[in-house]
N, CA and C of each residue as an Amber inpcrd file, in Angstrom:
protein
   495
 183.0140000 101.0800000  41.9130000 182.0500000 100.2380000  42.6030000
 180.7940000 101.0740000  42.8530000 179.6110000 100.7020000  42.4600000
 178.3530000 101.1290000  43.0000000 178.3370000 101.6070000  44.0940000
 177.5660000 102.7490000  44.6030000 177.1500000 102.8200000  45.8340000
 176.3930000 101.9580000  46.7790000 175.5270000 101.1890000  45.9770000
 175.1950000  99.9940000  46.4390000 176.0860000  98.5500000  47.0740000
 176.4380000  98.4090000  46.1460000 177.7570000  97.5210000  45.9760000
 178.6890000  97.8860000  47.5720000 179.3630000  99.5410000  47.7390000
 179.8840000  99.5800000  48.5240000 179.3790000  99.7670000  49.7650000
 177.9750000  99.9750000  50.0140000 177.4560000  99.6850000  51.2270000
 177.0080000  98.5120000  51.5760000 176.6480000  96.8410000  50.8020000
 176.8870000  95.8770000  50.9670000 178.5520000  95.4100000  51.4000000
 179.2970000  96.0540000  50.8650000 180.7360000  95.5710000  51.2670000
 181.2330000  96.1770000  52.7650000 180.4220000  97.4570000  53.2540000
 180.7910000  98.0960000  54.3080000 179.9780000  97.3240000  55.2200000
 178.6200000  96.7980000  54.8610000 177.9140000  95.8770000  56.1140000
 178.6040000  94.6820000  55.8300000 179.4360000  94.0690000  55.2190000
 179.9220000  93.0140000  55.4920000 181.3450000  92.8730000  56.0990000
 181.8200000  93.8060000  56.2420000 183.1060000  93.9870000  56.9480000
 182.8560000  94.2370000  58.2250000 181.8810000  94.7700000  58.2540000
 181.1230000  95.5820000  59.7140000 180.8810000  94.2000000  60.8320000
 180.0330000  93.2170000  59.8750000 179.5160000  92.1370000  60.2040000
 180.9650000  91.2550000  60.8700000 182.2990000  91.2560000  60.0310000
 183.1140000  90.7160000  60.1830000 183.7480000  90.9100000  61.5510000
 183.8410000  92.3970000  61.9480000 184.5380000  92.6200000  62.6120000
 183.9320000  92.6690000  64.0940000 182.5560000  92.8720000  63.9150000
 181.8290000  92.7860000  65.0010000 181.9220000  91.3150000  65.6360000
 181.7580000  90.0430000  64.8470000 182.2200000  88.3650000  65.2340000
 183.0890000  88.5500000  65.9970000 184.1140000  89.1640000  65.6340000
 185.6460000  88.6380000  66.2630000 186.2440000  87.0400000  66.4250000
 185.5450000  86.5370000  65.5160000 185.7690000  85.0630000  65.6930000
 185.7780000  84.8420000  63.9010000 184.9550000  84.3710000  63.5380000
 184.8980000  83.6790000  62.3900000 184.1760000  85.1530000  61.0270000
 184.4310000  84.9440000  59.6830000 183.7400000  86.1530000  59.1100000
 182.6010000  85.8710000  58.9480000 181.3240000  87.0350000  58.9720000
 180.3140000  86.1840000  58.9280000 180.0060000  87.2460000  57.4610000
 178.7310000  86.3710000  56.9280000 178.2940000  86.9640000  55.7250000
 176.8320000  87.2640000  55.6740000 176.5310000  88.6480000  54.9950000
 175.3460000  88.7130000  55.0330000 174.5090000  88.1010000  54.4340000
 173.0910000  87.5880000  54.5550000 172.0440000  87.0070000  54.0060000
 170.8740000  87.7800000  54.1320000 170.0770000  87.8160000  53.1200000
 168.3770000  88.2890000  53.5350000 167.8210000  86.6110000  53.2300000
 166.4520000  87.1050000  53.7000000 165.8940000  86.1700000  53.4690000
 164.0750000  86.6070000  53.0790000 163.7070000  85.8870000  52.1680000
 162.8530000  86.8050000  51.0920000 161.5060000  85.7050000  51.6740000
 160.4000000  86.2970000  52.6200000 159.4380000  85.5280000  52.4380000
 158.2540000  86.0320000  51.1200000 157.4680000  85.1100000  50.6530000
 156.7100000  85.3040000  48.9010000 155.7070000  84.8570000  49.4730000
 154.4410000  85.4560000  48.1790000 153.0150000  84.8020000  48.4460000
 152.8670000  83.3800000  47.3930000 151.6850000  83.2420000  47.4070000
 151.7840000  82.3090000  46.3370000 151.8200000  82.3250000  44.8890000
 152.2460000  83.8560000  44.4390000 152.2500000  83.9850000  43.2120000
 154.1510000  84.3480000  43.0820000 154.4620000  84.4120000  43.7050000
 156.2390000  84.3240000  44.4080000 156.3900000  85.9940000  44.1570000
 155.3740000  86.6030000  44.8670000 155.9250000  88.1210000  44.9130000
 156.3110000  87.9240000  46.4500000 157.3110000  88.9690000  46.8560000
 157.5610000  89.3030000  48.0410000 156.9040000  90.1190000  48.7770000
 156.8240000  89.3780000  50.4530000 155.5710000  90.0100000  50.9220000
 156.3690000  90.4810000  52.3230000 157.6880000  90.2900000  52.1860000
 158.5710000  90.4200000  53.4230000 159.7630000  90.5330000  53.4150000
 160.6810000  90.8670000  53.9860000 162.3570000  90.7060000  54.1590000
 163.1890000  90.6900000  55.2750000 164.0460000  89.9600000  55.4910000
 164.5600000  90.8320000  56.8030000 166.1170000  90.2190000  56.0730000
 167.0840000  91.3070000  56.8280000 168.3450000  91.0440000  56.3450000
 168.7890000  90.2080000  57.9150000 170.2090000  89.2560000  57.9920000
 170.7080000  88.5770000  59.1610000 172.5060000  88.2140000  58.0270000
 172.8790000  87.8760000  59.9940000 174.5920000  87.4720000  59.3660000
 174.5410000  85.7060000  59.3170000 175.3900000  85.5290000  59.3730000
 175.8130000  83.8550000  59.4670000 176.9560000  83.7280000  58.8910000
 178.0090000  82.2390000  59.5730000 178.8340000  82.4050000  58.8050000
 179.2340000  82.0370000  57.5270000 178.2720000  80.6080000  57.1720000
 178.1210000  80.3160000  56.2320000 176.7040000  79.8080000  55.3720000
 176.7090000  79.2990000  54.5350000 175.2380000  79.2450000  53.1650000
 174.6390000  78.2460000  54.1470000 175.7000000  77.0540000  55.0110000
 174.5980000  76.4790000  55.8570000 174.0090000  76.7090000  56.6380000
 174.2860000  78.0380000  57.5890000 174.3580000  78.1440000  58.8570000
 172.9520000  78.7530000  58.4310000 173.1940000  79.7460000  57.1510000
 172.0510000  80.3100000  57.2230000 170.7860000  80.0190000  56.6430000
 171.1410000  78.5570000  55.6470000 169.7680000  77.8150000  55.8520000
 168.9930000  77.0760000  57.0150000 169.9410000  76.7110000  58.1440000
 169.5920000  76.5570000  59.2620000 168.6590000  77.6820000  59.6830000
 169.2550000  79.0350000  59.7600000 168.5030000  80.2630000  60.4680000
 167.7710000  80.2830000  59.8090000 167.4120000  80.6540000  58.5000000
 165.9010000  80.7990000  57.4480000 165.3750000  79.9210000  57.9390000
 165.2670000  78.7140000  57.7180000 164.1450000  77.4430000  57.7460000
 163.6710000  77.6960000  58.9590000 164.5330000  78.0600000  59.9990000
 163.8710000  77.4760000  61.2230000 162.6620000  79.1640000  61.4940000
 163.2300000  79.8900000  61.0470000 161.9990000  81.3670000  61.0590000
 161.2000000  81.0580000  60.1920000 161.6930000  80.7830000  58.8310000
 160.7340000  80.5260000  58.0180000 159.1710000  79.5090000  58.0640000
 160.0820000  78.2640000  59.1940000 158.7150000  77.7950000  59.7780000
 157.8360000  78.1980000  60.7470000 158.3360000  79.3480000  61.3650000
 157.4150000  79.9950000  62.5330000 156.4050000  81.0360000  61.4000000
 157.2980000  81.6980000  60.2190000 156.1480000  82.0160000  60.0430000
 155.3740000  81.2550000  58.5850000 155.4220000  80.2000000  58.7120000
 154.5750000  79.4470000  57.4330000 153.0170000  79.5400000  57.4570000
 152.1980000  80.4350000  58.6350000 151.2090000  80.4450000  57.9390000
 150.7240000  81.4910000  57.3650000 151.5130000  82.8190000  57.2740000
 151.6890000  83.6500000  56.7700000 152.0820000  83.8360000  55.4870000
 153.2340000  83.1250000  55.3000000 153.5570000  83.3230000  53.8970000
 153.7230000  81.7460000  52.9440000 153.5080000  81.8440000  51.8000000
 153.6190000  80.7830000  50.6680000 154.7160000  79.4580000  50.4350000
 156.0860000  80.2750000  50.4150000 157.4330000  80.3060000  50.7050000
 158.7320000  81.1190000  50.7740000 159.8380000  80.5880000  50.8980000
 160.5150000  81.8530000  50.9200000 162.1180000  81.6030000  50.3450000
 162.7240000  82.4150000  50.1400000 164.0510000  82.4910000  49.3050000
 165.1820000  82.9740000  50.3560000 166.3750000  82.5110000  50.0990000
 167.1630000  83.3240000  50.8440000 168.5470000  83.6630000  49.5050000
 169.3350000  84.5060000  50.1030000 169.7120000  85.2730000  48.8090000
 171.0680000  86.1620000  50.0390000 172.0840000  85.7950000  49.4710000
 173.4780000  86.0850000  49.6780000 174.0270000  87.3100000  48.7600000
 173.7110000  88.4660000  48.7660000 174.2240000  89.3840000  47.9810000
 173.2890000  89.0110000  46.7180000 174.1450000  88.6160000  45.1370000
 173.1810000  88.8090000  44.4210000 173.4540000  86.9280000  44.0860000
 172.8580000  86.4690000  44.9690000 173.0020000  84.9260000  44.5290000
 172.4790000  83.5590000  45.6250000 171.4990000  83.1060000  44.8880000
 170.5610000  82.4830000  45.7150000 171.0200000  81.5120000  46.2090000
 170.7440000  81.3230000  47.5300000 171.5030000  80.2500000  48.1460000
 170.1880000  79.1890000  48.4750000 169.1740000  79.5400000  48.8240000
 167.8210000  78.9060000  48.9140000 166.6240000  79.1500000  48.1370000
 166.4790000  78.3790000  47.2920000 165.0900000  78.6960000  45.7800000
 164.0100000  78.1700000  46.8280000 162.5970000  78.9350000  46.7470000
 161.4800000  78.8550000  47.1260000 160.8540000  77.5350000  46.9330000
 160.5340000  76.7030000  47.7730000 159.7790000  75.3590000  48.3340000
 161.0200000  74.6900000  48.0270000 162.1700000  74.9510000  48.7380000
 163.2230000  74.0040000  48.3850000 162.7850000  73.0150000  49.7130000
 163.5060000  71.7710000  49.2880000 162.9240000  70.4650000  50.6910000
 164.4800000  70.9000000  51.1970000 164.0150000  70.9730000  52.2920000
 165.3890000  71.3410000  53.4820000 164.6380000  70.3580000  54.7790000
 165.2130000  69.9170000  54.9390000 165.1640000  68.4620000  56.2940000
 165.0220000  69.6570000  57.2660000 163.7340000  69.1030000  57.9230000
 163.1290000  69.7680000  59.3740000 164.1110000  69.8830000  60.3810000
 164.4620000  71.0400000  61.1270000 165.2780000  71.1670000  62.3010000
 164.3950000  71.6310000  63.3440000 164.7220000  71.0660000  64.5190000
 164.1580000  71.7050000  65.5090000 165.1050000  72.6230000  66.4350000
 164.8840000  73.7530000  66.9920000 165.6140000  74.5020000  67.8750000
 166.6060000  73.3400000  68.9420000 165.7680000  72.3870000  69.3390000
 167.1620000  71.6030000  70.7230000 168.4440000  70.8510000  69.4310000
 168.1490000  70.9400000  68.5470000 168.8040000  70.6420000  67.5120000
 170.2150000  71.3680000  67.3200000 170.0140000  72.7050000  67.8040000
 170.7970000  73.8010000  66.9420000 172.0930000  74.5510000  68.4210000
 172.8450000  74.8270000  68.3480000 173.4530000  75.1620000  69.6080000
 172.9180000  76.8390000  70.1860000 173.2280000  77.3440000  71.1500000
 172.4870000  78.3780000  71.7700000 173.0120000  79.5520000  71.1680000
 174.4870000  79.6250000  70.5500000 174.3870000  80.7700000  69.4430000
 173.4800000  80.7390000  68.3070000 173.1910000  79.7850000  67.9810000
 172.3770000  79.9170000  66.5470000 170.7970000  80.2000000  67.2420000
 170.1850000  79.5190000  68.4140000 168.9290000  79.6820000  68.8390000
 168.8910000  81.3850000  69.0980000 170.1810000  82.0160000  69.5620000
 170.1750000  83.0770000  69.9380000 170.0310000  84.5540000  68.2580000
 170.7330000  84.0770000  67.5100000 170.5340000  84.2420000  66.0970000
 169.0700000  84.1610000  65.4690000 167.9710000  83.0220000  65.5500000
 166.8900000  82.8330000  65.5420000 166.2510000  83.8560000  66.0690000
 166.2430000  84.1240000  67.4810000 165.3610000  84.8530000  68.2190000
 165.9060000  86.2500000  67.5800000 166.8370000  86.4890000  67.5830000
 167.5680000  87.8520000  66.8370000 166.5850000  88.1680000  65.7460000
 166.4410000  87.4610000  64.6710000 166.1330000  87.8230000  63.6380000
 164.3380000  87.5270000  63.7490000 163.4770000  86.4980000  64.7090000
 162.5220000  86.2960000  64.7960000 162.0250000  88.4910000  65.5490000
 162.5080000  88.7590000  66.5130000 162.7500000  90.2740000  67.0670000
 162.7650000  90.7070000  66.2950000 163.0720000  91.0700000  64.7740000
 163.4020000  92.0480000  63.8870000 162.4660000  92.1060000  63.2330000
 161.9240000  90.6980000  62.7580000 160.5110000  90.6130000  62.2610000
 159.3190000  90.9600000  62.7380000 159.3990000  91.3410000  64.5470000
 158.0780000  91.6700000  64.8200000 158.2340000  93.2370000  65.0410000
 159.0670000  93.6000000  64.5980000 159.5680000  94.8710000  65.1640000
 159.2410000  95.8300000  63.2330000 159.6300000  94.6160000  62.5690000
 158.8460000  95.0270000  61.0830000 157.5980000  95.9900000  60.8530000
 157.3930000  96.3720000  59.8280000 156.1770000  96.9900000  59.1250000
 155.6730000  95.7090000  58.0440000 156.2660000  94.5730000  58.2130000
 155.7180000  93.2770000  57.3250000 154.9040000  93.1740000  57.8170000
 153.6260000  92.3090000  57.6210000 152.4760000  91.7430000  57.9560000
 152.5210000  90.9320000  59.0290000 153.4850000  90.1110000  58.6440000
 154.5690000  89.0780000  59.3510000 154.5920000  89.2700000  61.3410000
 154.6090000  90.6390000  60.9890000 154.9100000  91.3840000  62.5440000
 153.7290000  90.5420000  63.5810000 152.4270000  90.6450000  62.8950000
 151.2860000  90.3600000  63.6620000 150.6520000  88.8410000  63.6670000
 152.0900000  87.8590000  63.1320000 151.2890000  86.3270000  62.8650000
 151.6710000  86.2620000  64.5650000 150.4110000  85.2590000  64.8310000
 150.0770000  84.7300000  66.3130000 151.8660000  83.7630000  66.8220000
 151.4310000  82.9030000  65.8080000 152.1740000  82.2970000  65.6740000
 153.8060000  82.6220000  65.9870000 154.4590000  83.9030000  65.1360000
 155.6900000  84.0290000  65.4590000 155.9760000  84.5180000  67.0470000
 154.5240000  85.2050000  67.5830000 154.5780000  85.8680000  68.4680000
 154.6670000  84.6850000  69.5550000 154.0110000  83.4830000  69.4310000
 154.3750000  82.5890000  70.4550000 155.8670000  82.0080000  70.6050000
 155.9570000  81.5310000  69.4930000 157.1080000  80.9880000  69.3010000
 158.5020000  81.6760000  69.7470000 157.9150000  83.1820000  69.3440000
 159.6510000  84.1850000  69.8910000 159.2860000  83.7720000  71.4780000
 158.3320000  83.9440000  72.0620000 157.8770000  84.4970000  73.1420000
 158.8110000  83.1720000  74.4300000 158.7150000  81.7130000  73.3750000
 158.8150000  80.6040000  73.9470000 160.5280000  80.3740000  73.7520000
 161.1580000  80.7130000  72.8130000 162.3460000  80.7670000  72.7030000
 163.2310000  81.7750000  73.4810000 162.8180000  82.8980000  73.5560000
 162.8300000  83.7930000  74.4220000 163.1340000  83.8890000  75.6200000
 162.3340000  82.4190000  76.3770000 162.1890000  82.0870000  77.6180000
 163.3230000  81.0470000  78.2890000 163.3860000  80.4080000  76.6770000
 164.4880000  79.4460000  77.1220000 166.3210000  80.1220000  76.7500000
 166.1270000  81.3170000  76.2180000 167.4840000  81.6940000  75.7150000
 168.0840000  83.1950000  77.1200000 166.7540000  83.8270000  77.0110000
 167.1130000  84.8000000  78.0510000 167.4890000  84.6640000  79.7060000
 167.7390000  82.9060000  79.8560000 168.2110000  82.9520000  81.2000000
 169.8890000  82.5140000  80.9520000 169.7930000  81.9010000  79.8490000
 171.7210000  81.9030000  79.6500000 172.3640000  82.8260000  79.0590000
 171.4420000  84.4380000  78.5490000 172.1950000  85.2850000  77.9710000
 172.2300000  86.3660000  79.3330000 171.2070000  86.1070000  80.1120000
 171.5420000  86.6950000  81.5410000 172.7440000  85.8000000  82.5130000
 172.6280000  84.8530000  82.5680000 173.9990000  84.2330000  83.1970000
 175.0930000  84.7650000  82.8570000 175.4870000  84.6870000  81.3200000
 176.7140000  85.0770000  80.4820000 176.8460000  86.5540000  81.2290000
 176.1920000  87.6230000  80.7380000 175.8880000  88.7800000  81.6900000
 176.4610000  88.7910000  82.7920000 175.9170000  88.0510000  83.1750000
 176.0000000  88.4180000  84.6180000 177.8430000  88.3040000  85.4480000
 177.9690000  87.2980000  84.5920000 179.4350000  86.6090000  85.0700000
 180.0230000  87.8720000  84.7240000 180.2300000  88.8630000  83.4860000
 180.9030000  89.2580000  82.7770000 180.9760000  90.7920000  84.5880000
 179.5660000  91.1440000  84.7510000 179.0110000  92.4510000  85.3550000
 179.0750000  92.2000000  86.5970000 179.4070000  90.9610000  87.3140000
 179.7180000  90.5940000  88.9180000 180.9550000  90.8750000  89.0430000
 182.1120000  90.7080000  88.0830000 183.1430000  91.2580000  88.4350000
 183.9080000  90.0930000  89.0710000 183.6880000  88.8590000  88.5180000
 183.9550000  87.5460000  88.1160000 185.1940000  87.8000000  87.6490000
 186.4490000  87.7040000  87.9520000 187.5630000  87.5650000  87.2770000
 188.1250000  86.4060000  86.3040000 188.1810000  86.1450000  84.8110000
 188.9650000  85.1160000  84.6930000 190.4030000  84.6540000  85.4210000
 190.7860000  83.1120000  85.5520000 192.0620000  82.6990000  86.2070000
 193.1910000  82.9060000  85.8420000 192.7980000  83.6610000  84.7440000
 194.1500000  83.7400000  83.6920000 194.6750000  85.6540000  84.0180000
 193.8780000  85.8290000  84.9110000 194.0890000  87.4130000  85.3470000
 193.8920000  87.7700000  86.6940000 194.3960000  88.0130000  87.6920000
 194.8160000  88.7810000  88.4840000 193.5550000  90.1190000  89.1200000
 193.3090000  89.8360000  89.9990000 192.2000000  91.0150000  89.9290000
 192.9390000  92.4720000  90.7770000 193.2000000  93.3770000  90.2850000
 193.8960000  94.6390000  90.9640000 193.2870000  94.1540000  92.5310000
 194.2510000  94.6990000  92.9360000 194.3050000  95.1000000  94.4960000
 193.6050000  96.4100000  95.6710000 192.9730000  96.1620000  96.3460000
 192.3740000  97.4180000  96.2770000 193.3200000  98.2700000  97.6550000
 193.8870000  97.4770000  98.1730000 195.2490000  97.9680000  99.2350000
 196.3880000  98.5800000  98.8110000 196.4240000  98.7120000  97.2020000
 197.3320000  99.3610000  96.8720000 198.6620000  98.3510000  96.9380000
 198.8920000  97.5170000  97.5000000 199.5660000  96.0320000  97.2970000
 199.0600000  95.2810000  96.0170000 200.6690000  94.8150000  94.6040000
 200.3980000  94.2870000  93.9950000 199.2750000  92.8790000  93.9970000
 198.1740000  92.6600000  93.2450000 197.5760000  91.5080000  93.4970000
 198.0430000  90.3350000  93.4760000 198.1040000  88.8010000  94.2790000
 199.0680000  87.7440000  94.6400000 200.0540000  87.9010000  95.6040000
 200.6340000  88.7040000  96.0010000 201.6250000  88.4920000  96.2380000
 201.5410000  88.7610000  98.1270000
């Protein structure tokens, strides 16, 4: 196996195991100018070819005035050809893992050396998603770091007496 080859197979196991739920698979996603050279990239997971035309389209429209169109590409095999018609989604559309996925990968892009980094545009848009995602990823947080016990567990005792009883 390529060295290539086996460091695509090591980020995708990586990817797998980090889920702990479902496997996810890697995708890039290729924004082009109008002569279909590439003027951008960013790599993201998902679990499947839909999930992650969901995630492309919906970045891909934050940054449409930047770039021409764009491709997305599963290892070596295209899952989205450039000006494909993909039915408009809007973010209240999508559930708060995937909005949270969005903003993930919208972050990576401004954090880029792409051009991409400096459209107005993505910068509002993260800025606005951002706003609406970072108070339920602080809740989640928070439950986890208050020391919130699930019901299904017992919280130690601090008397040195088994807990319940």
């Amino acid at each position: 196996m390529s060295r290539v080859r086996t460091q695509y197979a090591e980020t995708n196991l990586c990817s797998v195991l980090r889920s702990g739920e479902a496997a996810l698979t890697m995708y890039r996603i290729y924004f082009l100018d109008r002569r279909g050279a590439i003027q951008a990239r960013e790599e993201f997971d998902a679990p499947s070819d839909g999930d992650a035309v969901i995630i492309g389209s919906l970045v891909a429209d934050v940054c449409s005035e930047t770039y021409a169109s764009y491709e997305i590409w599963s290892f070596n095999r295209r899952v989205v050809e450039p000006l494909a018609s993909i039915p408009a989604i809007s973010l209240a559309e999508i559930s708060e893992d995937f909005q949270e996925q969005v903003l993930k990968l919208e972050d990576s892009m401004q954090r880029s050396r792409w051009a991409v980094a400096k459209s107005q545009r993505l910068i509002e848009k993260s800025n606005a998603l951002r706003a609406a995602v970072s108070p339920r990823i602080e809740r989640r947080l928070s439950g986890v770091s208050s020391g919130v016990v699930p019901s299904s567990r017992a919280a130690p005792s601090t008397d040195g007496e088994p807990a319940g009883d």
